[in-house]
Steps between C-alpha positions, in 0.01 A plus 500: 500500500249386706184655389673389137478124623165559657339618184654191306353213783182693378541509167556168455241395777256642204623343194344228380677169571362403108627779338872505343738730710650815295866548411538740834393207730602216283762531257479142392157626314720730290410295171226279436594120480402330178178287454608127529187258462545246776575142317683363803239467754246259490295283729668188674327260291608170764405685721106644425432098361612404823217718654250426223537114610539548879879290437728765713472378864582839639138568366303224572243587727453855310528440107208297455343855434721523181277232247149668605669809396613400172255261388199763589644743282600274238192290490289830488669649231438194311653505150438767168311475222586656120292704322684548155366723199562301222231160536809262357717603746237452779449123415872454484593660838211302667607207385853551551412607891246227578776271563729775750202571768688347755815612404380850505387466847820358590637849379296647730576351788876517458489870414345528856722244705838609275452822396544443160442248232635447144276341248684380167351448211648168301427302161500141574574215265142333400449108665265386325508223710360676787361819294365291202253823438797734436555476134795737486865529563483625785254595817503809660532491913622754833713363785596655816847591533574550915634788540875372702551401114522856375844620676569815625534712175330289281243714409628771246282818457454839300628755786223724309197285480596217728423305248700148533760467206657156617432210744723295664418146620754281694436164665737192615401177358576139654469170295668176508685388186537144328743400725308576835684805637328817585578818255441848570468803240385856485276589220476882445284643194474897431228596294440826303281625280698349246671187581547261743825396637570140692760449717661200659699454742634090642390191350156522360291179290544506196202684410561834639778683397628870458334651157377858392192525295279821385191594729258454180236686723659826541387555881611266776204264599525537862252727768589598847251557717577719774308517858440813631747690194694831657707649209783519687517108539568277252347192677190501711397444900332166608186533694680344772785761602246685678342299770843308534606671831082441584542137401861474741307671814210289460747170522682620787197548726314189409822324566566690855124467586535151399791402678335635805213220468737272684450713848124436466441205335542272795361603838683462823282348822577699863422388833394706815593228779500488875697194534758363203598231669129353512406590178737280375463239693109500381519559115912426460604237760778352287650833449474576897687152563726613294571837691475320833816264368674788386466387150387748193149463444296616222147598415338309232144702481417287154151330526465686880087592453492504866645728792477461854515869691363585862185754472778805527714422191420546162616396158505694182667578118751805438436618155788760322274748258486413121784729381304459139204676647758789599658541157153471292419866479854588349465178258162647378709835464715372322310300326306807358794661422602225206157584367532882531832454371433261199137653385316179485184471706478240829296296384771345250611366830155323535373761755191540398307416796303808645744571785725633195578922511329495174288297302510353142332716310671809687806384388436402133525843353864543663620189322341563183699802486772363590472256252411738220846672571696131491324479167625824374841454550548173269208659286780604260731185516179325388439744186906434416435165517174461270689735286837263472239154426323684224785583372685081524167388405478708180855420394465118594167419328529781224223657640451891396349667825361855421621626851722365786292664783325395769335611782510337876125372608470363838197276682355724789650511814150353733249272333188783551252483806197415335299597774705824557448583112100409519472750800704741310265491178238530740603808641600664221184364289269698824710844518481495104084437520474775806675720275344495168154516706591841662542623117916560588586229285433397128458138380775565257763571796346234702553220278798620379619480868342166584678336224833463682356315709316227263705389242185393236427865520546710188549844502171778469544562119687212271741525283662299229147354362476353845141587704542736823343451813258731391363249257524225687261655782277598230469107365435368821247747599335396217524164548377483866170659350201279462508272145200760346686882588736603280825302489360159272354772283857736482627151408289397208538866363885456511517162294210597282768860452768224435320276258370783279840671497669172372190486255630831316852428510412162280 
């Protein structure tokens, strides 16, 4: 029995921790539990805004690392740009988003604080009044729905595809009637593919009631944007859930070292004396009348510039040590932890200064990866909604689009080094000179190689009726000869060629 129980402790000393037990360890693993996508879970939306806006005052002294965070990712990935095939479409999807850049960058930098964000696609009643250049019906524009108002099951999806088959939005309105008093309702719409269903519940104005009406565009208009998607989630993860214990540690030991200022921040005098009695007599006599009554007496050292002491006494300040300087190094530790943790370079923070671990250009390449990968996760929200405008646009104005698609185009991530770039072409430009003069490298390859680099470059033979490089090095050989060689003359010969070849087609 023992060497049985032995050889188990073993066993399971070796197994790894990750791995799902068998049925003869674990009979609970028997049968596989069903895949459940995880709709209830979600990020504590008071909670992360809190952070984002340095409001929760168990935080104080540690969130203001939460904006620099959020705004340096969302300010660098900017907003996208539509490139559609059809030329009609184009002009009406750039003029339909000219007028939502800053709401799409709000989208951004919800997805990051929230987790998520819905964007909703409405047709608004024209104003002329304060539209007088909309001539139709109706004007197409997106609004942000915050997340709290999609409940907990609102969002209906294919268990196949994922695809969402219904959405659910709840909210509780307050208004005050004719009469004064304060009202309260709950307005509830579900929308499918193929209607849209109002509900109301308490007194509501007059102008919204309870109704059903068809979905007339046969998809519902509305985009979530997910941060940081996992399949098994249905909602996303704020940028913020990781450093939070980071941003808690950091609070606690400014506050302890700060609290500890109070030791320290006022010295304390001491006195080496011979005689008490006679030093206060000399520098305190009130106090030492006092004493010699038997009264209390007190020291009033106010305004005192001047002591009194025989030549064996002595005077000085007792100073506590700065329990700030004591807790720096573990603030800097954990201060690089938040930026380990949250993958946006220090000098977000402003530390830019050369006593920085790293400096700006080291860290550029990290964050534009970083935010190449940000960009790549709403990169297909985006295309949906292009995709779901063209669409309202061409049923609205009676537009016929040839396609609905649309790809994602994005500003770059660092305005280029011009310097860096010159010393690059120069570089290259040498190595590509050194190589075609040891005979290891053809003109062809060379300038075919050189032209990534210069964007007026063309490649070494052209194509589509267009000159090559080829050519164009030929003409301006030519032309730097002197006015009598050869190029004036190749000239003439070409237009005198042209004029006699129009002659016989007359």
């Amino acid at each position: 029995m023992g060497n049985i129980k032995r050889w188990l402790d073993k066993a399971q000393g070796e197994i790894s921790k990750l791995r799902i037990g068998s049925w003869f360890f674990n009979v609970r693993n028997m049968y596989s539990a069903p895949y459940s996508l995880h709709i209830e879970g979600h990020v504590d939306y008071r909670r992360a805004r809190d952070l984002y806006y340095n409001r929760d005052d168990a935080y104080k002294l540690g969130a203001g690392f939460a904006k620099p965070i959020v705004n340096t990712l969302a300010g660098f990935m900017g907003t996208p740009k539509f490139q559609c095939e059809d030329d009609a479409a184009q002009e009406a999807l750039e003029g339909f988003c000219d007028g939502l850049m800053s709401i799409m960058q709000r989208v951004h930098q919800k997805n990051l604080v929230d987790g998520e964000c819905f964007l909703r696609l409405v047709n608004l009643p024209a104003d002329t009044t304060l539209y007088p250049e909309n001539r139709t019906q109706t004007r197409l524009s997106a609004v942000i729905i915050p997340p709290e108002q999609i409940p907990t099951g609102g969002i209906e999806y294919d268990p196949v595809t994922h695809e969402y088959t219904a959405v659910t939005i709840l909210t509780k309105n307050k208004w005050v009637d004719e009469n004064g008093d304060l009202q309260e309702y709950r307005y509830r719409q579900r929308i499918t593919k193929t209607e849209v269903v109002t509900t109301i519940d308490g007194k509501a104005p007059e102008r919204i009631e309870s109704r059903q009406e068809a979905n007339t565009w046969g998809f519902i208009p509305i985009v979530h944007f997910r941060n940081e998607p996992d399949e098994t989630e249905l909602h996303g993860y704020s940028e913020l859930e990781p450093i939070e214990p980071f941003l808690k540690a950091y609070n606690d030991v400014m506050i302890h070292a700060i609290s500890g200022s109070k030791m320290h921040s006022t010295p304390k005098v001491a006195f080496k004396l011979n005689d008490v009695k006679a030093f206060l007599q000399n520098n305190f006599p009130s106090a030492a009348r006092d004493l010699q009554q038997g009264k209390p007496a007190t020291i009033d050292m106010n305004g005192k510039d001047l002591f009194l002491l025989k030549s064996d006494e002595n005077a000085g300040f007792i100073e506590c040590a700065s329990a700030i300087g004591d807790t720096s190094t573990l603030l800097q530790f954990i201060f690089y932890c938040i930026i380990d943790t949250s993958e946006v370079p220090e000098f977000a923070f402003g530390v830019h200064i050369s006593s920085s671990q790293a400096s700006t250009k080291e860290q550029s390449p990290i964050l534009c990866r970083r935010i190449d990968r940000k960009r790549e996760q709403v990169e297909s929200s985006w295309q949906m909604f292009a995709r779901m405008a063209l669409a309202m646009l061409s049923a609205t104005s009676g537009s016929r689009f040839a396609s609905f698609a649309a790809d994602v185009v994005w500003d770059a991530v660092m305005d280029k080094d011009e310097q860096a770039d010159a010393q690059t072409l120069y570089s290259v430009t040498q190595a590509l000179t050194m190589a075609k003069g040891s005979n290891i490298l053809s003109s062809e390859s060379a300038v075919n190689y050189l032209a990534r680099y210069i964007d007026t470059m063309s490649e070494w033979e052209g194509s589509d009726g267009q000159p090559g490089e080829k050519d164009k090095i030929a003409d301006s050989r030519m032309l730097d000869q002197p006015i009598e060689e050869a190029y004036p003359q190749s000239k003439q010969i070409d237009e005198i060629d042209k004029a006699l070849g129009e002659g016989d087609e007359a």
